[in-house]
C-alpha positions in Angstrom: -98.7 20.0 29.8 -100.1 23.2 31.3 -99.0 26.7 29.3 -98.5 27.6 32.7 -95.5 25.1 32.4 -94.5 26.0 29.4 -94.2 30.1 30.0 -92.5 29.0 33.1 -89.5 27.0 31.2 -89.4 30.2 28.6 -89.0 32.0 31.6 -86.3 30.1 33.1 -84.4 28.8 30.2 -82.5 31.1 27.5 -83.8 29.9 24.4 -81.8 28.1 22.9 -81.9 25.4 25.9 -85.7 25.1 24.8 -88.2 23.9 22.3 -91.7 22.9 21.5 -91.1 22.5 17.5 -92.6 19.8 16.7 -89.9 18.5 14.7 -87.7 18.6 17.5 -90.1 17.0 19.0 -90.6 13.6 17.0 -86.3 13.2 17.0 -86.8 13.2 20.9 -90.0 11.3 21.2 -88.3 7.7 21.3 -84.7 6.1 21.8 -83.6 2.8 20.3 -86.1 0.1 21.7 -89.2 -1.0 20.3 -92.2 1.6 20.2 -95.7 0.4 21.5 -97.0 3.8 21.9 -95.6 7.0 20.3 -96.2 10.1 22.2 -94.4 13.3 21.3 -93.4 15.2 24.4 -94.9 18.4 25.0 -91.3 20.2 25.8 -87.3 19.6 24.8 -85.2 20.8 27.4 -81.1 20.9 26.7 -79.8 21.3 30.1 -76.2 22.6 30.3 -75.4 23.0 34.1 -77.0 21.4 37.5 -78.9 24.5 38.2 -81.1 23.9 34.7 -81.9 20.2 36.1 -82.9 21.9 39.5 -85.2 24.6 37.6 -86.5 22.1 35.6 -87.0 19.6 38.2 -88.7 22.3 40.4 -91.2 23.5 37.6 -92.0 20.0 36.8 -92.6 19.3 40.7 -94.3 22.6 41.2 -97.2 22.3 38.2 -97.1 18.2 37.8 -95.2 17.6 34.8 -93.3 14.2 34.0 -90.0 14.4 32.9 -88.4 11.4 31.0 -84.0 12.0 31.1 -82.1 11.2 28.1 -78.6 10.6 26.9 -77.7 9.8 23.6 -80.8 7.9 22.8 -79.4 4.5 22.5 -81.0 2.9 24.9 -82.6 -0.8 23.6 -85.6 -1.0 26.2 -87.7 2.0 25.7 -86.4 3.6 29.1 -86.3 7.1 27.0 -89.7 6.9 25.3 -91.6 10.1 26.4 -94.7 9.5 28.3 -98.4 12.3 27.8 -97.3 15.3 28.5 -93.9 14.9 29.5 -90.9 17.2 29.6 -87.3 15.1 27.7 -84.9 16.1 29.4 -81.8 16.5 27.4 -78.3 15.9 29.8 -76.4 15.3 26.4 -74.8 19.0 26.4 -73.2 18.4 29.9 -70.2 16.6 28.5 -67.2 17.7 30.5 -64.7 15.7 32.3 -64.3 17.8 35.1 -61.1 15.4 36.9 -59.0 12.7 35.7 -57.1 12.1 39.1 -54.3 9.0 38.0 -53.2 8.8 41.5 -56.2 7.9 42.7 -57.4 6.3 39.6 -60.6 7.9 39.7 -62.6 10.3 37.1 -65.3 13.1 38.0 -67.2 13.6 34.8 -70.8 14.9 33.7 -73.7 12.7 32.3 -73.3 13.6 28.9 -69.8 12.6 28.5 -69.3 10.3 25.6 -68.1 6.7 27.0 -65.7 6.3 24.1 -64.0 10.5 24.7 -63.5 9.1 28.6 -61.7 6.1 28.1 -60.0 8.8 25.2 -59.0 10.8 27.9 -57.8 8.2 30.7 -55.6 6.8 28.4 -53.2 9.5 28.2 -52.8 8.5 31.9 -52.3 5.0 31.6 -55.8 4.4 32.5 -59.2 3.1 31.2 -62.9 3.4 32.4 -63.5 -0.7 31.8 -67.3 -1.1 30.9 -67.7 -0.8 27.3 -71.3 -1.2 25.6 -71.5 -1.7 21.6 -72.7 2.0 21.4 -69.8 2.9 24.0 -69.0 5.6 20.8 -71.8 7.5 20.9 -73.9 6.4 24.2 -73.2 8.9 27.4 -72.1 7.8 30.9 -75.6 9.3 32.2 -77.3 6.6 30.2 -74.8 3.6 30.7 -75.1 5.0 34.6 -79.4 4.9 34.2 -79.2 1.1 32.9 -76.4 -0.3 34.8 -74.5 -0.7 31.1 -72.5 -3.7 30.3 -70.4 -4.5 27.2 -67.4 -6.8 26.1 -65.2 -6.3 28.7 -67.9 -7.0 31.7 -66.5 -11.0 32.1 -63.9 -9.6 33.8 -64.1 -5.8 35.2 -68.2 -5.9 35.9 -71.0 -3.7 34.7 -71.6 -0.5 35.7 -71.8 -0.3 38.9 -68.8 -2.0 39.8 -67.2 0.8 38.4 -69.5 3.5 39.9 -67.9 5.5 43.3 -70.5 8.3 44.1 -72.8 10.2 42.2 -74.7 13.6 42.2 -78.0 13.2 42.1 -80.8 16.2 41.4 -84.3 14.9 42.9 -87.5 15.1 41.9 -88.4 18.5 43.7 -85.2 19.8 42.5 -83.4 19.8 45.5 -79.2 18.1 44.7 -77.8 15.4 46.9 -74.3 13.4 46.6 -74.0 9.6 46.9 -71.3 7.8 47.8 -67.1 8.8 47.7 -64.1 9.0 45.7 -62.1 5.9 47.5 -62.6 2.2 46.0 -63.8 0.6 49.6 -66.6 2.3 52.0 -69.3 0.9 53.6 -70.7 3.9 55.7 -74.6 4.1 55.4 -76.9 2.4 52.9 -75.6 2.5 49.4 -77.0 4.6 47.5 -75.3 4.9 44.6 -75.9 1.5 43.7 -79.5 2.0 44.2 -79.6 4.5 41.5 -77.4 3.3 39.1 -79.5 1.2 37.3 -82.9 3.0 38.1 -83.4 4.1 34.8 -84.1 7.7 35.5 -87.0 6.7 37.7 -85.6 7.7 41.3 -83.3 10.7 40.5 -81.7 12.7 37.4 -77.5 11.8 37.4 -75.9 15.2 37.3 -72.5 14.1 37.6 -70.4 10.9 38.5 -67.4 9.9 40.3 -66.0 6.8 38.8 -63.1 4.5 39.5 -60.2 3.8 36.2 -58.9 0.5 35.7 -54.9 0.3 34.8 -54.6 0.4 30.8 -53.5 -3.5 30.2 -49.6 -4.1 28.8 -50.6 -6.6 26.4 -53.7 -7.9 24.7 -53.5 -10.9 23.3 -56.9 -11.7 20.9 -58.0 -15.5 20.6 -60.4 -16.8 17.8 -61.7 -19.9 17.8 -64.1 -21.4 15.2 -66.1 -24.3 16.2 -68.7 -26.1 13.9 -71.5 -25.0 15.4 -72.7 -23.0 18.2 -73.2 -25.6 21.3 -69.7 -26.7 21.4 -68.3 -23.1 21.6 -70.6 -22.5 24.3 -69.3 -25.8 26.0 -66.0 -24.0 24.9 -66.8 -21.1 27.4 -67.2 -23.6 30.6 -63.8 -25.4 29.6 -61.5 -21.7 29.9 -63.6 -21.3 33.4 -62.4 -25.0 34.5 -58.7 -24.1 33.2 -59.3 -21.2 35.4 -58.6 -18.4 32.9 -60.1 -14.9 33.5 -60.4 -13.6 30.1 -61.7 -9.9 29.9 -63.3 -10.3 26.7 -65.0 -13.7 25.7 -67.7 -13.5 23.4 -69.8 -15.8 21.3 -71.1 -15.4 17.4 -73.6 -18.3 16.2 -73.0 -18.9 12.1 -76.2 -16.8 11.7 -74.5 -13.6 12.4 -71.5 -14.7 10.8 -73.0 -14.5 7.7 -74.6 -11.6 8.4 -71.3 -10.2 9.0 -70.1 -11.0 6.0 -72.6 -10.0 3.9 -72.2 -6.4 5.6 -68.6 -6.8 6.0 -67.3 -8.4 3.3 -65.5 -11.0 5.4 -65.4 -15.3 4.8 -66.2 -15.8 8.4 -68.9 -18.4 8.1 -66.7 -20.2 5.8 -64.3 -21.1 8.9 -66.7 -22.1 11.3 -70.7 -22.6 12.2 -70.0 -20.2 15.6 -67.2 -18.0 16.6 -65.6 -17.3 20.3 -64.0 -14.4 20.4 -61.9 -14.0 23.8 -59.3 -11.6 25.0 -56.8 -11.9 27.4 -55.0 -9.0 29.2 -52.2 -7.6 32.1 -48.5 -9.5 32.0 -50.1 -12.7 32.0 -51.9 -12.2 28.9 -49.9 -14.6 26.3 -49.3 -16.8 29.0 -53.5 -17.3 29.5 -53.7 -17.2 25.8 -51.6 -19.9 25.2 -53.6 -21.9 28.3 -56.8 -20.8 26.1 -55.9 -22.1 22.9 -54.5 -26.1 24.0 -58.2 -25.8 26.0 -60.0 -25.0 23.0 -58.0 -27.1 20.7 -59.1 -30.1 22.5 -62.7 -29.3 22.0 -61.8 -29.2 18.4 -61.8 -25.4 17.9 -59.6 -24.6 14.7 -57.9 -21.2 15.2 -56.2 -18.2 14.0 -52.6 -17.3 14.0 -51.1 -16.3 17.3 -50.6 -12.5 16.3 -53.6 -11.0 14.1 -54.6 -7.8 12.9 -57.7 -9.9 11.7 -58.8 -10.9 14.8 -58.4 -7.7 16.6 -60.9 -6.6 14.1 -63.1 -9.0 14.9 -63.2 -7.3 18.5 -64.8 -4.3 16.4 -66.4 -6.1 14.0 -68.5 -8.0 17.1 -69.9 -4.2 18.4 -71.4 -3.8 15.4 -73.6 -7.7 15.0 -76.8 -6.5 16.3 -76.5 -2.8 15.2 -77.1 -3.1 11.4 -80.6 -2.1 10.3 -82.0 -4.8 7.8 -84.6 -3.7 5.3 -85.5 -7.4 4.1 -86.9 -9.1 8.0 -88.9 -8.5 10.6 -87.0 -9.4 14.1 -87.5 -9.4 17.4 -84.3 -9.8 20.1 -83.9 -9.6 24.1 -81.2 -9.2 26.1 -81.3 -12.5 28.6 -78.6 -13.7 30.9 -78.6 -17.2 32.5 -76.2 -19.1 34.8 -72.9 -20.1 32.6 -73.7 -23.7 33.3 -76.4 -23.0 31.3 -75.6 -21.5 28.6 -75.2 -25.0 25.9 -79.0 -26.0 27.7 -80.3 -22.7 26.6 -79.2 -22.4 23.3 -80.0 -25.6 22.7 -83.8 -24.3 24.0 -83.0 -21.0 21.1 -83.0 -23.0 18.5 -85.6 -25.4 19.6 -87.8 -22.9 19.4 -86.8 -21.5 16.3 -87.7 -24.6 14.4 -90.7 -25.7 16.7 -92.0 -21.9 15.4 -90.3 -21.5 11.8 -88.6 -18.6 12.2 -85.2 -17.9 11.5 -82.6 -17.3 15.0 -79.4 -15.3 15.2 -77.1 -15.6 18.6 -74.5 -13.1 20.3 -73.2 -13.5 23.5 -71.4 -11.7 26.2 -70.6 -15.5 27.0 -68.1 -15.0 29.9 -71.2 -14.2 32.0 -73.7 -16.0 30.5 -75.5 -12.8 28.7 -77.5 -13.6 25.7 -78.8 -11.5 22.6 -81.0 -13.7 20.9 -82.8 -12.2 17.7 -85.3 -14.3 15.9 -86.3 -13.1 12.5 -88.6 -13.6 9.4 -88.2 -12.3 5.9 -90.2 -9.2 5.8 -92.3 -10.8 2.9 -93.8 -13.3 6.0 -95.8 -10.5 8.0 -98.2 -13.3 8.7 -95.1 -15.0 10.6 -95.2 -11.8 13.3 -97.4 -13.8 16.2 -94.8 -16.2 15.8 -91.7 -14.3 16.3 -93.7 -13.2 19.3 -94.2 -16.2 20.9 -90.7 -17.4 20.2 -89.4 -14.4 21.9 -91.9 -15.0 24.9 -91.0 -18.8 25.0 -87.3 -17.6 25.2 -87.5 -15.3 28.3 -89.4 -18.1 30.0 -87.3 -20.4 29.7 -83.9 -18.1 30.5 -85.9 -17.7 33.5 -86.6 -21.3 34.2 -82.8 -21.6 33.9 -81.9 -19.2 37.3 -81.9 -16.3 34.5 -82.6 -12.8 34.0 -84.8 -10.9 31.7 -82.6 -8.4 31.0 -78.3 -8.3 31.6 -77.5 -4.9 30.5 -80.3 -2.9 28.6 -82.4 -2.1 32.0 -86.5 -3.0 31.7 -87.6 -0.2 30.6 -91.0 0.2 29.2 -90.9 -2.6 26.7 -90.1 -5.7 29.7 -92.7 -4.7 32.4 -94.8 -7.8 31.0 -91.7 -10.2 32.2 -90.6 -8.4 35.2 -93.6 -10.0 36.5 -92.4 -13.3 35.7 -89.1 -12.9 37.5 -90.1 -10.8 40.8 -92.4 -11.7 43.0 -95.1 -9.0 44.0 -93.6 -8.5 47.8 -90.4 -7.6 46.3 -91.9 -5.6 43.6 -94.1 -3.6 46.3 -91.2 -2.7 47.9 -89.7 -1.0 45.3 -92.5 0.6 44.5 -92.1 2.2 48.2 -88.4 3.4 47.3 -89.9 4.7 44.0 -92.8 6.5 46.3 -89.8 7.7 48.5 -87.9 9.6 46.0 -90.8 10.4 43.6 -93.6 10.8 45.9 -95.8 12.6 42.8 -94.6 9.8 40.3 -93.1 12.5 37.8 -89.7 10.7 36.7 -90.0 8.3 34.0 -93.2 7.2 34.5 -94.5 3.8 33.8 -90.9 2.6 33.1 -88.8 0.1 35.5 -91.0 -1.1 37.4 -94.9 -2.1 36.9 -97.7 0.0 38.1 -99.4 -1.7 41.5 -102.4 -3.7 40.4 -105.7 -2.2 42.9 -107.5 -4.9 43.9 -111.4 -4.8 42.4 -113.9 -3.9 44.7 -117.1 -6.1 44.3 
């Protein structure tokens, strides 16, 4: 980055919105995914109002600079990482909710709102905002907007977008459009807003976003049913869907993380079963689905808790938390695929194929009510020799999700870290075409750079 650049954002910015200390710095450089390339960025901006994103969108325009958006860092891909040179762009300091509107069930809120203080705040209404990642507790509605989020409660309400009614958008030269509209039907124009929800920061920066509040549910009833081992809860999963059930939470734990949970925990869970489905039901109807739920499962030989359970609505929390915990002792490796539901005994059947095929060790969480897997293989940390294999396995994994009608990615975005398979899943037309949308809103290539969406591939000149 030019000093020119940087005398420009002193000049712009009060200080404390500001900083090139190279501590600062590092905490910035990187969010949660893995890191193939460190780069500290040259700048930290805190941005606390729409006009800083327009001066800081129109410096970065004006002398070349990239700018890489962030949230609250959790991001599992490497969408955040900064790039050579680049400007991070901080939206975590705009964090109001600027309407809760219960009539209308809608919500006006800044990027930096907290998912977890939203749903907080809809509550006292009657009302919830329905898509809830893990890290809904600390990540921001900018970055569950940037990735097109998911989370437990997606097998029913959607991801993201399907809760997503306009948005304000500041450009890459600085200037501020508005996406989109407050009511839950419209179909005037192309749509916009979903194009950039789920850009990744690549297209536009999120200033602010009208979403659409889901009623609070009357009653929750919390099923879970342990299963010997993991294939038959999956085959548990396509038995509710032929009862025809609409659970809003139904969720998958192989005995791997079981015990993991227990060790971290403190709980017998692997004792009761070799896999775990966890499922919620919700609304009026909710004991009557349950009860539906539980003769289905109990066919399929799932042995269950008691009706009412403080225990298993813990095991709602206790799920958020079975990728998050740092282990010391492994080296791991995990994705974030999604196939067809019909497919999901086939391709866990495949997960631990290749787990034994390459020697490594394989834990499975699923978002199983739409088919969207978090496979992690793993090797003690005293096998560093084992690393190419853990690799491999994780490279044998997305091609065969793929081979299955999958998807490299359900919820965490591409990123930087999936480029390599987005060329397996999208042809070059389609991804050509995109790169034109990119070209149209970033004409200078200065948002997020070298995330979402592979470079174009010159052809050699002999």
């Amino acid at each position: 980055m030019s000093e020119l650049m940087i005398e420009s954002l002193q000049a712009a910015l009060p200080a404390e919105r500001f900083s090139t200390s190279e501590d600062v710095l590092a905490s910035y450089a990187v969010d949660l995914g893995p890191v193939q390339d460190r780069w500290l960025p040259a700048a930290v901006v805190w941005a606390e109002s729409i006009e800083d994103v327009q001066a800081v969108m129109r410096l970065a325009d004006l002398h070349g600079v990239p700018v890489v958006c962030r949230g609250a860092g959790t991001g599992l891909s490497g969408g955040a990482h900064a790039t050579p040179g680049s400007v991070v762009l901080s939206l975590e300091r705009m964090k109001r909710i600027l309407e809760i509107h219960p009539e209308d069930e809608v919500a006006r809120v800044e990027p930096g709102v907290i998912n977890a203080d939203l749903n907080a705040a809809a509550a006292r209404h009657g009302l919830m905002y329905a898509p809830d990642p893990a890290s809904y507790r600390l990540s921001t509605i900018g970055g569950n907007i940037a990735t097109n989020a998911g989370g437990l409660r997606c097998a029913k309400y959607g991801v993201t977008r399907e809760s997503v009614l306009g948005l304000d958008v500041v450009l890459a030269d600085g200037s501020l459009i508005n996406t989109g509209r407050r009511t839950f039907k419209g179909v005037a124009g192309y749509d916009l807003t979903g194009l950039f929800v789920g850009s990744e920061g690549t297209l536009g920066v999120v200033v602010g976003a009208t979403l659409r509040l889901r009623y609070l549910p009357t009653e929750v009833q919390t099923i879970a049913a342990f299963f010997p081992e993991v294939t038959a809860a999956a085959a548990g999963v396509l038995a509710v869907g032929k009862a025809r059930v609409q659970p809003s939470i139904m969720e998958l734990l192989d005995g791997h993380t079981l015990a993991q949970l227990d060790q971290d925990q403190g709980s017998d869970l692997r004792r009761r079963g070799g896999a775990l489905l966890l499922i919620q039901t919700d609304g009026y109807g909710a004991g009557i689905e349950a009860t539906i739920i539980r003769s289905v499962l109990s066919e399929l030989g799932a042995t269950m808790m008691a009706e009412v359970s403080e225990e298993a609505l813990e095991l709602v929390e206790l799920r958020r938390h079975s990728r998050g915990a740092e282990i010391d002792d492994v080296f791991r490796v995990g994705e974030d695929v999604a196939v067809p539901r019909s497919q999901l005994v086939h391709y866990i059947a495949e997960l631990e194929r290749i787990a034994a095929e390459r020697g490594v060790g394989l834990k499975v969480v699923a978002h199983a009510g739409d088919g969207n897997l978090h496979p992690m293989f793993w090797v003690p940390a005293a096998q560093a020799e084992k690393i190419p294999d853990l690799d491999a396995a994780l490279d044998e994994s997305i091609e065969i999700g793929l081979r299955l009608g999958g998807t490299i990615t359900g919820e965490h975005g591409v990123g930087q870290y999936k480029l390599r398979w987005l060329l397996l899943e999208q042809r070059e037309e389609v991804l050509e075409l995109q790169r034109g949308i990119k070209e149209l809103f970033d004409p200078k290539g200065l948002l997020n750079p070298g995330k979402a969406l592979p470079e174009r591939v010159e052809p050699q000149v002999s």
